[in-house]
Backbone as CSV, one residue per row, in Angstrom:
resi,resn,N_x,N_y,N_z,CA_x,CA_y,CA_z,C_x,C_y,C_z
1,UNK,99.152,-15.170,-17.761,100.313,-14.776,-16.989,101.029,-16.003,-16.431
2,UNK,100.215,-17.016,-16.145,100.831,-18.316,-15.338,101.446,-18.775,-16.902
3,UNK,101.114,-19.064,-17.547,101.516,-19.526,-18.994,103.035,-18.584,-19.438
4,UNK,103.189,-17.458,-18.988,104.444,-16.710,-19.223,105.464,-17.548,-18.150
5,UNK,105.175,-17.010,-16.962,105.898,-17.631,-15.915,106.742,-18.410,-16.094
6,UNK,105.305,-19.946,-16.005,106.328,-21.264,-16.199,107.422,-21.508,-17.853
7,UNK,106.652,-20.707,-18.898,107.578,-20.730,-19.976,109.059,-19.383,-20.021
8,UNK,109.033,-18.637,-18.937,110.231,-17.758,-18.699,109.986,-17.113,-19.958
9,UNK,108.897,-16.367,-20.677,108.883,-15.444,-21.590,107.511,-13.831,-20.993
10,UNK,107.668,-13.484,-21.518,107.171,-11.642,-21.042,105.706,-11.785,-22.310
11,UNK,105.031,-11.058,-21.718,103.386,-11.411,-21.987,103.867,-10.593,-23.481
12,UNK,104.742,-9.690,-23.296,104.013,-8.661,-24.789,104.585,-9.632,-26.123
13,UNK,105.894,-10.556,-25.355,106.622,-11.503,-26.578,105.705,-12.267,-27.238
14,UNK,104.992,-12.887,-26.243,104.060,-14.181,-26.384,102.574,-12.875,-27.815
15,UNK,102.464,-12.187,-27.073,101.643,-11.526,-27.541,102.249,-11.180,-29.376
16,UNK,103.392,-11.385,-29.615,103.801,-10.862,-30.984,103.961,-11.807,-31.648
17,UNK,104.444,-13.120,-30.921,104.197,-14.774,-31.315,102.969,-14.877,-31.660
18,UNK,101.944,-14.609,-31.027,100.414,-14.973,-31.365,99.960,-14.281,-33.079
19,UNK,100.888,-12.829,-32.965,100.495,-12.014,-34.174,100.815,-12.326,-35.133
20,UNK,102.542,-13.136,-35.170,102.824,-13.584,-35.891,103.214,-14.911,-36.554
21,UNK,102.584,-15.857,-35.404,102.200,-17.132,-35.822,101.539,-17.477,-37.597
22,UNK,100.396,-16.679,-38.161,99.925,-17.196,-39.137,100.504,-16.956,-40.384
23,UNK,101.617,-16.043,-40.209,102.841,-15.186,-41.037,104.151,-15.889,-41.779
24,UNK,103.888,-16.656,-43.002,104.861,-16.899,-43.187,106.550,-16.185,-42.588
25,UNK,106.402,-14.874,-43.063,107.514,-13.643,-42.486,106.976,-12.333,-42.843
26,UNK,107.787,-11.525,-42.321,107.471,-10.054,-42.686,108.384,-8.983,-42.309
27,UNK,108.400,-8.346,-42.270,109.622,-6.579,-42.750,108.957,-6.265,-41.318
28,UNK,110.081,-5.475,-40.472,109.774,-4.729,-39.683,109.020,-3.489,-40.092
29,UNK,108.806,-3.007,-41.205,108.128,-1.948,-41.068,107.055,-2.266,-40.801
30,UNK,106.270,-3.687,-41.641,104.845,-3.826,-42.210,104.548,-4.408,-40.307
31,UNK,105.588,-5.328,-39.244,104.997,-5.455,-38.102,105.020,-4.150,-36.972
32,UNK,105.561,-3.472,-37.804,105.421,-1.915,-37.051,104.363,-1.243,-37.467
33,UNK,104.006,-1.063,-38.749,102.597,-0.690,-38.861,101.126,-1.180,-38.797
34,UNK,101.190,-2.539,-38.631,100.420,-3.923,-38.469,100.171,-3.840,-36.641
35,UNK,101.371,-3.304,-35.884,101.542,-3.375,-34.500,101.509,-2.121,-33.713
36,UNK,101.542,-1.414,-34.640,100.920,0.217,-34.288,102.351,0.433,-33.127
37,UNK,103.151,0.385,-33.814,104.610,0.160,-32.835,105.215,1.148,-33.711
38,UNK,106.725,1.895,-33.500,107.464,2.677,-33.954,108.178,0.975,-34.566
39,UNK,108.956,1.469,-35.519,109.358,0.462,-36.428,110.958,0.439,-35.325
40,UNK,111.221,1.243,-34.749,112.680,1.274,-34.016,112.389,0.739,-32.664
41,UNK,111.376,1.052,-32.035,111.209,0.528,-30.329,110.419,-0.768,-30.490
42,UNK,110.159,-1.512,-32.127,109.265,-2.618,-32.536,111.171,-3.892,-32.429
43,UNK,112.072,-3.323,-33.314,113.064,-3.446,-33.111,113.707,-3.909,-31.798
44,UNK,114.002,-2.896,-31.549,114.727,-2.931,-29.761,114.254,-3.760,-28.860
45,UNK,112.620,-3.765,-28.693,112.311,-4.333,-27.437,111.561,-5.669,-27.543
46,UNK,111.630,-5.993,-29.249,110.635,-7.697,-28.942,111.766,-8.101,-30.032
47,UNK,111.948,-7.400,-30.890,112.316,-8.660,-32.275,113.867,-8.811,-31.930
48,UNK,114.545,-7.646,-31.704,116.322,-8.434,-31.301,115.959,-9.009,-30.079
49,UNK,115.668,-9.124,-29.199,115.485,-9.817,-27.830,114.950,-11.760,-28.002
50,UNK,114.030,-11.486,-29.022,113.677,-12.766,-29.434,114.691,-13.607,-30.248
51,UNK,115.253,-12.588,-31.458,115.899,-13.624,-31.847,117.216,-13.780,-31.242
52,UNK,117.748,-13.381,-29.927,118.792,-13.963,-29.085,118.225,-15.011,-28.393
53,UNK,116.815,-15.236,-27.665,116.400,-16.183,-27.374,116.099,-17.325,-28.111
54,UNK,116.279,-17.255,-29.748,115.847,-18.151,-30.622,114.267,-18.294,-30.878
55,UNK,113.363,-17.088,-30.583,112.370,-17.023,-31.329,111.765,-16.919,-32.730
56,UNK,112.957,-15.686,-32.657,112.704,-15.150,-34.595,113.791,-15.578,-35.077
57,UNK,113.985,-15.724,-36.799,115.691,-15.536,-37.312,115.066,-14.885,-38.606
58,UNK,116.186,-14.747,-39.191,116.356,-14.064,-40.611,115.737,-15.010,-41.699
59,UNK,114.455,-14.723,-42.271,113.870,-15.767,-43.619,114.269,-15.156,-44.812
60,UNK,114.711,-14.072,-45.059,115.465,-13.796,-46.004,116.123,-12.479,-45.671
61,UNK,117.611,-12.615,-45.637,118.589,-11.733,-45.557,119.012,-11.045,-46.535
62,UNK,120.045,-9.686,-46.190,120.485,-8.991,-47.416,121.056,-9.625,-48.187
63,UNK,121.920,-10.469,-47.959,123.329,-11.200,-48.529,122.542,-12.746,-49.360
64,UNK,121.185,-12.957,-48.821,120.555,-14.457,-48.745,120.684,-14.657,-50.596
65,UNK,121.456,-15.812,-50.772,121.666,-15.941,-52.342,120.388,-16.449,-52.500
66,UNK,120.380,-16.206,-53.972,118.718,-16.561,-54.682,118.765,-17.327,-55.427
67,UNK,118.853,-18.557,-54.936,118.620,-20.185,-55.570,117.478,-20.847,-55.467
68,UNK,116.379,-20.259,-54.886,114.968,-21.111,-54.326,113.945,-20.172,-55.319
69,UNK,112.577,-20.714,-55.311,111.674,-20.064,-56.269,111.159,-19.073,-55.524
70,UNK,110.780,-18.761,-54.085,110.496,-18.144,-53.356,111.851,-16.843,-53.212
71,UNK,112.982,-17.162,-53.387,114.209,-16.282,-53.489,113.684,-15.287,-54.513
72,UNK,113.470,-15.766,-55.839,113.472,-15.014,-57.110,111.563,-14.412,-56.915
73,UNK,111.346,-14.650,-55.734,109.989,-13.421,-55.968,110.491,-12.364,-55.497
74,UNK,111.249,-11.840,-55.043,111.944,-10.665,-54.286,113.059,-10.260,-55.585
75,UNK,112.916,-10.393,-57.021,114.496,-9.783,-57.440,114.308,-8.544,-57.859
76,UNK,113.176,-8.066,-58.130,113.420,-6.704,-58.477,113.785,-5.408,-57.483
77,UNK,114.084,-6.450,-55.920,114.789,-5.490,-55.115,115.836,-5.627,-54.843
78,UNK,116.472,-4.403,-55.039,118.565,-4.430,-55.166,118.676,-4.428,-54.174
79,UNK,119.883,-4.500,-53.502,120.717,-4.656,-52.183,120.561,-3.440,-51.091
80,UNK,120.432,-2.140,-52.531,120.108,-0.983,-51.847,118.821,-0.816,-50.882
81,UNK,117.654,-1.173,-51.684,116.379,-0.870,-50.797,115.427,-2.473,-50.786
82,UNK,116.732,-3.528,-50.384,115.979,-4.925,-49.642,115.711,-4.741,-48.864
83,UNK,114.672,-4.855,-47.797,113.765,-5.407,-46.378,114.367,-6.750,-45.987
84,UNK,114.764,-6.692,-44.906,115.013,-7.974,-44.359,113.924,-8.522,-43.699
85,UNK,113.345,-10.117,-44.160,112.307,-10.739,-43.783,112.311,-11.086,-42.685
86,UNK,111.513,-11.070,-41.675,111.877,-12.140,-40.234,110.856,-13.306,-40.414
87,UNK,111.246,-13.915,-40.027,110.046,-15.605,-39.399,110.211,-16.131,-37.957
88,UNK,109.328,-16.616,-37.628,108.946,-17.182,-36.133,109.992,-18.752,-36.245
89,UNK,110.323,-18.911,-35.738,111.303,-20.528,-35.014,110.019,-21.151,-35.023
90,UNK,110.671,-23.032,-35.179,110.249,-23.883,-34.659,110.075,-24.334,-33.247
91,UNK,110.596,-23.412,-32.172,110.586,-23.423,-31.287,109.407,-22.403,-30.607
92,UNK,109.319,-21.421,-31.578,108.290,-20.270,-31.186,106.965,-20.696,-31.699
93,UNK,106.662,-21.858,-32.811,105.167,-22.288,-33.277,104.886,-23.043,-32.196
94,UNK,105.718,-24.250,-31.532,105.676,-25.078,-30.335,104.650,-24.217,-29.228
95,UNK,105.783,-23.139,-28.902,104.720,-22.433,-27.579,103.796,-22.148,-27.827
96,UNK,103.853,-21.471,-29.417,101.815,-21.185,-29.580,101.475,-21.951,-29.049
97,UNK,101.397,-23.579,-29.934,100.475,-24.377,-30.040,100.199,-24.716,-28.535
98,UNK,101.724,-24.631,-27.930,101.008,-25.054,-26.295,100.575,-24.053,-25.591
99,UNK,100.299,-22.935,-25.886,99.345,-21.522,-25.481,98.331,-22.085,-26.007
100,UNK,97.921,-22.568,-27.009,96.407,-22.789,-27.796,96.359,-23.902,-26.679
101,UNK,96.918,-25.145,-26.761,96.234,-26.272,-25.924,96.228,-25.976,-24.442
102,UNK,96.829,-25.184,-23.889,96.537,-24.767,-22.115,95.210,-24.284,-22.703
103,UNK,95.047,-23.046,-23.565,93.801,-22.459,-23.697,92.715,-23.150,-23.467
104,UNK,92.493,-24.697,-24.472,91.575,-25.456,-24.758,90.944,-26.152,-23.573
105,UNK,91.646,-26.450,-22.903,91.841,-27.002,-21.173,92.552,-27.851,-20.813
């Protein structure tokens, strides 16, 4: 809780940072069913909130052109039924790691 405080973030954020620290990215559904969360109140109350704070952003978008080798593992999904990927910031691995090192002592 002192670790929220002085970093001005809410225990359950830190708590979805921790989940999804080892995650390259992932689909709101799979951290809604992974998080035992409704995929809409998983939405609303951690993942848009974060990425206005610059926690999360978009690792692959609807529109995201497919020029990378990692692009073209996703082509057999059309525009119609793409998942938009999220990923954790460089700013959001930082706090882990300094959640892990307060941890350590």
């Amino acid at each position: 809780m002192d670790f929220c405080r002085a970093r001005d973030i809410f225990e359950r954020e830190l708590y979805f940072l921790l989940w999804a620290y080892d995650l390259e990215f992932w689909t709101l559904k799979y951290a809604a069913e992974d998080y035992d969360y409704s995929k809409k109140k998983l939405a609303e109350r951690i993942v848009y909130p974060m990425m206005k704070e610059g926690y999360i952003y978009k690792h692959f978008d609807k529109l995201t052109p497919s020029e990378t080798r990692e692009d073209h593992l996703f082509r057999d999904e059309t525009k119609m039924n793409y998942r938009v990927r999220y990923a954790i910031t460089q700013k959001a691995r930082l706090l882990v790691q300094a959640f892990y090192r307060e941890l350590e002592g």
